[in-house]
C-alpha positions in Angstrom: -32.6 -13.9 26.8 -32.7 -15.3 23.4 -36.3 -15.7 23.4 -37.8 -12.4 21.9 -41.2 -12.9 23.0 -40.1 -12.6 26.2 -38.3 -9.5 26.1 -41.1 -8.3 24.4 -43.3 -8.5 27.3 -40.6 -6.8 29.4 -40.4 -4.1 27.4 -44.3 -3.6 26.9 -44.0 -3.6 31.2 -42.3 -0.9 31.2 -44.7 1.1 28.4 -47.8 0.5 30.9 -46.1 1.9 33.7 -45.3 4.4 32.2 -48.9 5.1 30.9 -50.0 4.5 34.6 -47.6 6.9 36.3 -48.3 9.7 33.1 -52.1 9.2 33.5 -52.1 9.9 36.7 -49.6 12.7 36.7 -51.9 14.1 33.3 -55.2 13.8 35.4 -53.8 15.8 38.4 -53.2 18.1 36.2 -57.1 18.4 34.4 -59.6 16.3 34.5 -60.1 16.8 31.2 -56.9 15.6 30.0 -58.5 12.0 30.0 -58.8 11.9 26.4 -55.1 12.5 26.4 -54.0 9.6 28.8 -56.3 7.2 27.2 -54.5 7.6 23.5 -51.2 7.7 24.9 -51.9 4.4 26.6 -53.6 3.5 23.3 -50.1 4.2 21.0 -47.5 2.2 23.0 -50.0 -0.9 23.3 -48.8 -2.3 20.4 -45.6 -3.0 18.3 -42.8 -5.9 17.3 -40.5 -4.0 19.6 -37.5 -4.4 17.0 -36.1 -1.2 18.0 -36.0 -1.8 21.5 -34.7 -5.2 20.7 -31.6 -3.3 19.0 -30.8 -1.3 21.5 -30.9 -4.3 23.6 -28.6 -6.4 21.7 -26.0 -3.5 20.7 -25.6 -3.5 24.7 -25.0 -7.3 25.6 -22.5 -7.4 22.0 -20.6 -4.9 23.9 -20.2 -7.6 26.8 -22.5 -6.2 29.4 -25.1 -8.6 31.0 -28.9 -8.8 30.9 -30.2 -5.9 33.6 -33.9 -4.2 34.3 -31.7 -0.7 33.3 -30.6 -1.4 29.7 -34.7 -3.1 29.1 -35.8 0.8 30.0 -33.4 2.3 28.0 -34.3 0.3 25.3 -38.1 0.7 25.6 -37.1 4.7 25.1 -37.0 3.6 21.3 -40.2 3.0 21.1 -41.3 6.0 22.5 -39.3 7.5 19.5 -41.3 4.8 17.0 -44.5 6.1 18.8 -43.9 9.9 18.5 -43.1 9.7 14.4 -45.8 7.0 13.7 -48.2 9.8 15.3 -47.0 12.3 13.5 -46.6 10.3 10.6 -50.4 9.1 10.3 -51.4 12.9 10.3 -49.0 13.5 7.4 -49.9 10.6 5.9 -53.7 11.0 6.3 -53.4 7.5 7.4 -56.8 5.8 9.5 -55.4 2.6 10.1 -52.5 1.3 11.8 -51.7 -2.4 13.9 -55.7 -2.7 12.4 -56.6 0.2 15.0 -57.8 3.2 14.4 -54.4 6.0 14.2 -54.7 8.7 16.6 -55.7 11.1 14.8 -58.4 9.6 14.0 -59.6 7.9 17.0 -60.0 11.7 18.0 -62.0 12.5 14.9 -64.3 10.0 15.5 -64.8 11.3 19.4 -65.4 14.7 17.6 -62.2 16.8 18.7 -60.3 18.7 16.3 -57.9 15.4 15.5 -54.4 17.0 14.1 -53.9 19.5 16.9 -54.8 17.1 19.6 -52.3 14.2 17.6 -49.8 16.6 16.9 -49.6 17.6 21.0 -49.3 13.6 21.4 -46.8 13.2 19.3 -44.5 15.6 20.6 -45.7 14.8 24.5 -44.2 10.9 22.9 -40.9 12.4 22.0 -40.6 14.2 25.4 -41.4 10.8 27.0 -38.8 9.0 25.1 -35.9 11.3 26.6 -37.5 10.6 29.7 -37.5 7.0 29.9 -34.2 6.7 28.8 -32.8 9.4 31.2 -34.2 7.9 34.0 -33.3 4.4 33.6 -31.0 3.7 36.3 -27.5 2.9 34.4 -24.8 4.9 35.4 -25.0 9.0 34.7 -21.3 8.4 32.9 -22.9 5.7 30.6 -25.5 7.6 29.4 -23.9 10.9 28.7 -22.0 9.1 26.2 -24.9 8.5 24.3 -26.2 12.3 24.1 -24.8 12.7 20.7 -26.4 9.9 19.4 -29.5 11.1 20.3 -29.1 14.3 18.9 -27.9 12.2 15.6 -31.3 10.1 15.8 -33.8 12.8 16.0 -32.0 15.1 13.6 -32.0 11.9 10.9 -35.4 11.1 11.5 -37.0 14.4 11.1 -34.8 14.7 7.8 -36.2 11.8 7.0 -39.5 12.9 7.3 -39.3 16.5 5.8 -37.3 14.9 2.6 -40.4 12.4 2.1 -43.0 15.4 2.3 -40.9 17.5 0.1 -41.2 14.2 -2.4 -44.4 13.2 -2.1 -46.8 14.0 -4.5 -47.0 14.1 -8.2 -43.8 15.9 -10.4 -45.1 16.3 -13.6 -41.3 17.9 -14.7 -39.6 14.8 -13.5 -39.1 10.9 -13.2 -39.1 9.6 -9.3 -35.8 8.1 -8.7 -34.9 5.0 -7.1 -32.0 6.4 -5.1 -34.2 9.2 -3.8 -36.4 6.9 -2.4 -33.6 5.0 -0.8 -32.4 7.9 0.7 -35.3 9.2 2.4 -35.4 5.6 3.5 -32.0 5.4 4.7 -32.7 8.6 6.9 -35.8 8.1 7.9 -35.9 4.1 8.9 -32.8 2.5 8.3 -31.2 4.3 10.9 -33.7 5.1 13.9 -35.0 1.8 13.2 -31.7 -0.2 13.3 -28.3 1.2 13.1 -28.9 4.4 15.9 -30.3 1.5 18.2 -27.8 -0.5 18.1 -25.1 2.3 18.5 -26.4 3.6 21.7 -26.2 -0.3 22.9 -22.7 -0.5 22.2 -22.2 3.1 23.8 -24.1 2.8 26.9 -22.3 -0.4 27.1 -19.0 1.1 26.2 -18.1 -1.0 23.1 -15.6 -0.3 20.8 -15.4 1.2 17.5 -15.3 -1.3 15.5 -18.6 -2.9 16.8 -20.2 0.4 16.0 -18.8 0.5 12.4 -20.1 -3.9 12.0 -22.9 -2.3 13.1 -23.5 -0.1 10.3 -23.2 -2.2 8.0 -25.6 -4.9 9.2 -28.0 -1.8 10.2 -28.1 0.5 6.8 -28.7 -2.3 4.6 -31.1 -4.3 7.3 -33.0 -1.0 7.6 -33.9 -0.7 3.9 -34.6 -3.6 3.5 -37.6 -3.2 6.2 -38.5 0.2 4.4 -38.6 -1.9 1.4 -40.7 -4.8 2.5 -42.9 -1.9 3.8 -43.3 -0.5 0.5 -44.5 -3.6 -0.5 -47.0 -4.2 2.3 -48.1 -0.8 1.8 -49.5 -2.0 -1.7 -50.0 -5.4 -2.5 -50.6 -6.4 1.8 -53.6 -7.8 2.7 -55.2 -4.8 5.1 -57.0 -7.6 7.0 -53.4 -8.8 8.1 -50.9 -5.7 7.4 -53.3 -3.6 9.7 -53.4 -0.8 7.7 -54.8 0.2 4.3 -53.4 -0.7 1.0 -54.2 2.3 -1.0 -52.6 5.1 0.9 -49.1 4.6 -0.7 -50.7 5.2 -4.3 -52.9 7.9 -3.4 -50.7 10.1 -1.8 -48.2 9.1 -4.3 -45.2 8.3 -1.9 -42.1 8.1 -3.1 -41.1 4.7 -3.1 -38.3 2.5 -4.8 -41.3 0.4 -6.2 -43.2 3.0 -7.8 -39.8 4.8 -8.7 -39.1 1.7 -10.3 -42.1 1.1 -12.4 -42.3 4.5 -13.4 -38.8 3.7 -14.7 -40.1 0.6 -16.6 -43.3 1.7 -17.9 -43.7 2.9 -21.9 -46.0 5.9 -23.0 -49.6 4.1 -22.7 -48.8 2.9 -18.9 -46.9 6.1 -18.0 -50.1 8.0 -18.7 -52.3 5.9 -16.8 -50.0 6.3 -13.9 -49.9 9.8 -14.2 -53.8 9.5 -13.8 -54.0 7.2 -11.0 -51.0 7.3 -8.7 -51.4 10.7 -6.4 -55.5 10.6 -7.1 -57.0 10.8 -3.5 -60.5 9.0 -5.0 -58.1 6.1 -6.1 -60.7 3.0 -5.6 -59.6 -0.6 -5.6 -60.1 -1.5 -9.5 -57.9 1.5 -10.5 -55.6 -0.1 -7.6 -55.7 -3.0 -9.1 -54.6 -2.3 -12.6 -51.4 -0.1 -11.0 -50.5 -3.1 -9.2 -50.8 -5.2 -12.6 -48.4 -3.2 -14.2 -46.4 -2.9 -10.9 -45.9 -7.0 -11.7 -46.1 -6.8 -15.5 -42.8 -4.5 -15.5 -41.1 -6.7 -12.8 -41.0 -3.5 -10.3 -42.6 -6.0 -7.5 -39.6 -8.5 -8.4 -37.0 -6.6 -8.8 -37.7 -5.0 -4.6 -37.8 -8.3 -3.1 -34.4 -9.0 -4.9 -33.2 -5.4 -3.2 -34.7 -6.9 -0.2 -32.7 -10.6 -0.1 -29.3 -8.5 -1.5 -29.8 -6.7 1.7 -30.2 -9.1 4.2 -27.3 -10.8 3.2 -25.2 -7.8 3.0 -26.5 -7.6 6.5 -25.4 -11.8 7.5 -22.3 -10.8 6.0 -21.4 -8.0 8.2 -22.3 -9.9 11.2 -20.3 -13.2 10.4 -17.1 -10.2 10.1 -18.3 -8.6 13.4 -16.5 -8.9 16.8 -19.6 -10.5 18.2 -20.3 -12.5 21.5 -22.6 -15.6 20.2 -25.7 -15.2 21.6 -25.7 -11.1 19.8 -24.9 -12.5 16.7 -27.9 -15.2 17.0 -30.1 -12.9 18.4 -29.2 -10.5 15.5 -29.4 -13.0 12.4 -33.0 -13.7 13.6 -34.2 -10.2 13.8 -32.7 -9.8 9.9 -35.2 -12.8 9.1 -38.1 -10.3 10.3 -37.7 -7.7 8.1 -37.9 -10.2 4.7 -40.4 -12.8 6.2 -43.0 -10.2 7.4 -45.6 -11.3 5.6 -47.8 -10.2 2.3 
């Protein structure tokens, strides 16, 4: 079960049925709740499946065996990854996403009012995530362990989220700050993407403590360093490969390490011109261009791929200290290798 491709496809077997069974159920309610069905089936078409691959892995390092139950409950974090990158596109004003068009906009361009109609997805994707993972056939004793960890993942994530919005923008009366950044990363990736995964694993499987604590420590750091690598992708990617635009991140002025960080190293001349361009929605390619330039110039770029590597092997280390069956700690080395190789 080493071979992630292939769990990949199990999981994205359980996503269309569910689509099918929710279409169906969605058009006996209205007819004209098509629209609906068709974007719901649209958002869980796609995706690496890390999340689902945690959950998955948390469970077999707790010593329980390969089963169609824990590949449903895993495919529930996706769901979650579905609901907030809905809800996170709106916020975000972001069009593209995977190199299809976000939901929000793909109802735009059918001429529906787009936010309420992505907004009502969203949350119909959260409600489906409980589902899923409710309903997966492991025992009712397994997963009522795992209701407080669920509460613990939503209530991070949306922190997460409403810390970034409060950030975002331009602060004329202040510097960003590295640590913020982290932070809101820390909240609103690190853990729903990695460490909250891999705890409900171990606790449907009924692990023990100390697995869940090796697995903070491989999943905090792990977890930035995607956020990180994200950052980066987010401004220097190639939109023709990342899948979604390269300019977003500077116009909205998000509140990453990297800008954080060349804010930080930037004299007078260059903190002006940032001023200017970072947070201006009409921000165009050259002016891109030149923020990137000094993005390298001041070693900003550099110094967050070192924060990336630091983390990864923060993350290898806690896994060589972990009480881990050897196929979980293989499986788990490779997924750390995703989140620094995903490419620029």
């Amino acid at each position: 079960m080493h071979d992630h491709t292939g769990f990949k496809e199990r999981i994205d077997a359980v996503l269309v049925r569910l689509a099918d069974e929710e279409e169906a159920a969605l058009l006996d309610l209205h007819p004209e709740l098509t629209p609906l069905s068709e974007q719901l089936r649209r958002s869980l078409a796609r995706g690496k499946r890390l999340r689902a691959a945690f959950l998955y892995w948390g469970w077999r390092a707790a010593g329980q065996p390969d089963c169609d139950g824990v590949v449903r409950a895993a495919a529930a974090m996706e769901l979650v990854h579905a609901a907030a990158c809905t809800h996170d596109d709106i916020i975000d004003g972001s069009r593209m996403r995977h190199g299809q068009l976000t939901a929000h906009a793909a109802f735009a361009a059918a001429g529906r009012r787009s936010t309420p109609l992505a907004m009502i997805l969203g949350d119909l994707l959260m409600g489906y995530a409980g589902h899923v993972f409710g309903t997966c056939g492991l025992p009712g004793a397994y997963l009522a362990r795992t209701l407080p960890l669920w509460s613990a993942l939503l209530r991070e994530t949306m922190a997460g989220e409403f810390l970034e919005v409060l950030r975002t923008g331009p602060e004329p009366d202040r510097d960003p700050l590295v640590a913020e950044s982290l932070e809101v990363a820390r909240f609103k990736t690190a853990k729903y993407t990695v460490e909250r995964p891999l705890h409900l694993g171990v606790t449907l499987g009924g692990g023990p403590r100390a697995l869940m604590e090796a697995f903070s420590a491989y999943g905090l750091p792990l977890g930035e360093a995607f956020q990180l690598r994200d950052d980066l992708l987010g401004t220097f990617g190639d939109p023709a490969r990342t899948g979604k635009s390269n300019l977003d991140d500077l116009r909205d002025a998000k509140p990453t390490a990297l800008l954080a960080l060349t804010v930080a190293a930037a004299g007078p001349d260059d903190r002006r011109l940032l001023a200017k361009l970072v947070g201006n929605p009409e921000l165009g390619e050259a002016e891109a261009s030149s923020v990137r330039g000094l993005m390298e110039r001041g070693g900003a770029r550099q110094r967050v791929e070192d924060m990336i590597r630091e983390r990864i092997a923060r993350a290898h280390g806690a896994l060589d200290a972990a009480p881990l069956p050897a196929e979980a700690r293989a499986a788990l080395y490779d997924l750390a290798g995703t989140a620094a190789d995903r490419s620029l």
